[in-house]
C-alpha positions in Angstrom: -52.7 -45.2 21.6 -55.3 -42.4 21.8 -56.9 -39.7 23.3 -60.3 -40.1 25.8 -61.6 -36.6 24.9 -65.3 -36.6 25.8 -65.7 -34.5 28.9 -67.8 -37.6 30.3 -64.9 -40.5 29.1 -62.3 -38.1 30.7 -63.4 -37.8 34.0 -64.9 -41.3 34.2 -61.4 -43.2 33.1 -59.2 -40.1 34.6 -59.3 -38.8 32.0 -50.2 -21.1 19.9 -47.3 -21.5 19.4 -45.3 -18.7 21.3 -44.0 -16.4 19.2 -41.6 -13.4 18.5 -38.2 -14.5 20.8 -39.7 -18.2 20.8 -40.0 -18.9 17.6 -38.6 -22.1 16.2 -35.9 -21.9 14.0 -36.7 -24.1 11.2 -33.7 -24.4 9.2 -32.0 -25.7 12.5 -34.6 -28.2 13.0 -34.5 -29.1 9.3 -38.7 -29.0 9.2 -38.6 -27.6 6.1 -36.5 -30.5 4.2 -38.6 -31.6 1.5 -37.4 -35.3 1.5 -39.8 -35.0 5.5 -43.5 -36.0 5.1 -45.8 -33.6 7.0 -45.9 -35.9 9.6 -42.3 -36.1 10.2 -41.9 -32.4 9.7 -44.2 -31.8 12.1 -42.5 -34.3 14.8 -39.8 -32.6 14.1 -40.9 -29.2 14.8 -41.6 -30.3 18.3 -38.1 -31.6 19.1 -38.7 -35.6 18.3 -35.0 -35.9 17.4 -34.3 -35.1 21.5 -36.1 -38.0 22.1 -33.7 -40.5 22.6 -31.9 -38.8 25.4 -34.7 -38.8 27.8 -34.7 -41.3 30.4 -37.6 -40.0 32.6 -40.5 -38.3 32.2 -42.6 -36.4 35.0 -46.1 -35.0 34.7 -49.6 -34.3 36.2 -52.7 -34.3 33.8 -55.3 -32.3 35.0 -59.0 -32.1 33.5 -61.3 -28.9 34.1 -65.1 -28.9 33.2 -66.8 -26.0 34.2 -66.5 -26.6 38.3 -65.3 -30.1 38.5 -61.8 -31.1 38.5 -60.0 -34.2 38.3 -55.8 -34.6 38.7 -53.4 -37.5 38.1 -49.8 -37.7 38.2 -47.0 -39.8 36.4 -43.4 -40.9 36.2 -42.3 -43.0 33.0 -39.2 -44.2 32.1 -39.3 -44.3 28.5 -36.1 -46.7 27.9 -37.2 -49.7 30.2 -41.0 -48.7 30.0 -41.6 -48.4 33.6 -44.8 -46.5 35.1 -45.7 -44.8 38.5 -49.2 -43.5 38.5 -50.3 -41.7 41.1 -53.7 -40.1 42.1 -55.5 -39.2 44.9 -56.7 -42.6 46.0 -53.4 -44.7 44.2 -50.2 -45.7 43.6 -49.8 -47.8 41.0 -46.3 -49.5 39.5 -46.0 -51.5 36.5 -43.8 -52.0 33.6 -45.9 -51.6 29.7 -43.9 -54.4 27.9 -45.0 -57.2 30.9 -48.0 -59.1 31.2 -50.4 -56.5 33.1 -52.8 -56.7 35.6 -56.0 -55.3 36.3 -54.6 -52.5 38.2 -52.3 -51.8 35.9 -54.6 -51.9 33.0 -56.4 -49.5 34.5 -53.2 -47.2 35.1 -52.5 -47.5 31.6 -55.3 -46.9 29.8 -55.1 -43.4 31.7 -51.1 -43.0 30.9 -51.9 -43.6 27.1 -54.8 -41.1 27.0 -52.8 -38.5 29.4 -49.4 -39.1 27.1 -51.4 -38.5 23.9 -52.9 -35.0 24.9 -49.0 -34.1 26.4 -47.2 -36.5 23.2 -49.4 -36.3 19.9 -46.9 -34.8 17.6 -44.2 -37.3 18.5 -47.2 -40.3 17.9 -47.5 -39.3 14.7 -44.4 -40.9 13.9 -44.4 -43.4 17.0 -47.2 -45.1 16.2 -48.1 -48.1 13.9 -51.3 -49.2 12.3 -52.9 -45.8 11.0 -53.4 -44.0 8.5 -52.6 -40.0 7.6 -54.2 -37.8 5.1 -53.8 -34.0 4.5 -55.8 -30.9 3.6 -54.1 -27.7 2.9 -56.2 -24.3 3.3 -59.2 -25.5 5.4 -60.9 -23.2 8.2 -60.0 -24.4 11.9 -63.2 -25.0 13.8 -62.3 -22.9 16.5 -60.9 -20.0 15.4 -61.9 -19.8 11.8 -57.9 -19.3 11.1 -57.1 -20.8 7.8 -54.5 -23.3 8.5 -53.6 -26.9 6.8 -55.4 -30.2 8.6 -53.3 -33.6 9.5 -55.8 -36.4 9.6 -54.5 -39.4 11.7 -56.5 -42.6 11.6 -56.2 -45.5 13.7 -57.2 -49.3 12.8 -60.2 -50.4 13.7 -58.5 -53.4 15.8 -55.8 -53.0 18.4 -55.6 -50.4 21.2 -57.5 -49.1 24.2 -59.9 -46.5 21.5 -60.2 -48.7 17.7 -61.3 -46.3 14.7 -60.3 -43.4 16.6 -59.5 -40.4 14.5 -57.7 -36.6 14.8 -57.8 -33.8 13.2 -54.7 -31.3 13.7 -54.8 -28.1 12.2 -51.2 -26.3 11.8 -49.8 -23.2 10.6 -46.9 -23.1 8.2 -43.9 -23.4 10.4 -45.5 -27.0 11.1 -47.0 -25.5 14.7 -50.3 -27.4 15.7 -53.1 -24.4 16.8 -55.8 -26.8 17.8 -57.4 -30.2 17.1 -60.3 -32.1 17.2 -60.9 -35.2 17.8 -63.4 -37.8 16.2 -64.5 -40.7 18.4 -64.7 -44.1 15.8 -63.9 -41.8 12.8 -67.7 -39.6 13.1 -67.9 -37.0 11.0 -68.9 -34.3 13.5 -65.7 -34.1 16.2 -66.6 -35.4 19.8 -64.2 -32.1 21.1 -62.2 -29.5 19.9 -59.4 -27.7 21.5 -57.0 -25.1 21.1 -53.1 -25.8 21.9 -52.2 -22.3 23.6 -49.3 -22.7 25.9 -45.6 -24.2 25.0 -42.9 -25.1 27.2 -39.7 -26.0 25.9 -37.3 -28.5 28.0 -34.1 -29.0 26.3 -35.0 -28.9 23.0 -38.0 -31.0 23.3 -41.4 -28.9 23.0 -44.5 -29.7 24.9 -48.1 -28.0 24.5 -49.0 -27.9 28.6 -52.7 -26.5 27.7 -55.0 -27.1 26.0 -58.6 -25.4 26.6 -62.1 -24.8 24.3 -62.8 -21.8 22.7 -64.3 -21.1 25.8 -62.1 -21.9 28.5 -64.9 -24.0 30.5 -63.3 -27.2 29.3 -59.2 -27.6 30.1 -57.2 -30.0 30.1 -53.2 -29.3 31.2 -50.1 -30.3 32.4 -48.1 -29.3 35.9 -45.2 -30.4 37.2 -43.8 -30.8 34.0 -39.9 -31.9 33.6 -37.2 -34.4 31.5 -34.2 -36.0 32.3 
């Protein structure tokens, strides 16, 4: 369940909190409720308890490196598991708890890395077989902020990406800045991003860009909505 992040692996297998009148309110979301583990406090932040009323999610995943860009689009219905992938050259239906397909293998490993970039707070709690560990007071590699770390480390068996790891970086209301990713748990990250745009739909909150300290590599979400 992870994220394709090098530039190369994400065009070759499709691949900031707002603040002031945004700002989450915390007690409301109960984030700061000691019996939560970072993890869930985190999830939580981001509207993970909204969850189960969403029957259909629509989004398009679009990568930008420098001049090239690359686009896909998809529907899911999370409570049957049902997929439309769509890209320029494809339409592709298939259902992730059936036997799949080549075709749909190949639509899914790109729905599991484009969910992760749009979903990774929620997969913290989601997802089995990994590990978490914490840092508080460490300097973000992007902006130099001093923020607390989330480590999340996946088994080295199982999934599209084994041994994967990710480093999320958040500020005290639980609000991820930026991340880096690890490819096979490396020491030196593979790609680091900042999360600088939110949208909020119904209580559920999605980071829709993500972009280096730069700008010359993007990754973000159009056509964004829940039902």
């Amino acid at each position: 369940m992870k994220l394709i992040s090098s530039i190369f692996l994400v065009l070759t297998l499709f691949m900031s909190c707002k603040e002031g009148k945004d700002k989450m309110n915390l007690e409301k979301l109960n984030i700061a409720d000691p019996e939560l583990t970072t993890a869930e406090a985190i999830a939580n932040r981001y509207g993970v308890s909204n969850w189960d009323g969403v029957s259909e999610l629509n989004f398009s995943f679009n990568v930008k490196s420098g001049m090239r860009m690359a686009k896909r689009s998809f529907r899911w219905f999370p409570k049957t598991n049902d997929v439309v992938f769509t890209s320029d050259t494809d339409t592709i239906e298939y259902n992730r708890n059936a036997t799949m397909d080549s075709l749909a293998l190949y639509a899914d490993k790109r729905f599991i890395n484009d969910t992760y970039w749009l979903l990774a707070p929620f997969k913290l709690v989601w997802d089995e077989g990994v590990s978490i560990s914490e840092e508080k007071n460490v300097v973000a590699p992007i902006s130099g902020d001093t923020l607390h770390k989330l480590t999340i480390l996946y088994d080295s068996e199982g999934g599209y990406t084994p041994g994967d790891a990710y480093d999320m970086y958040y500020s005290e209301d639980f609000a991820i800045k930026e991340w880096s990713y690890r490819r096979e748990n490396a020491e030196k990250a593979s790609t680091s991003t900042l999360w600088v745009k939110e949208k909020n739909l119904d209580g559920i909150i999605l980071n829709t860009h993500h972009q280096d300290s730069i700008g010359n590599f993007q990754v973000f979400f159009t056509d964004v909505s829940i039902k």
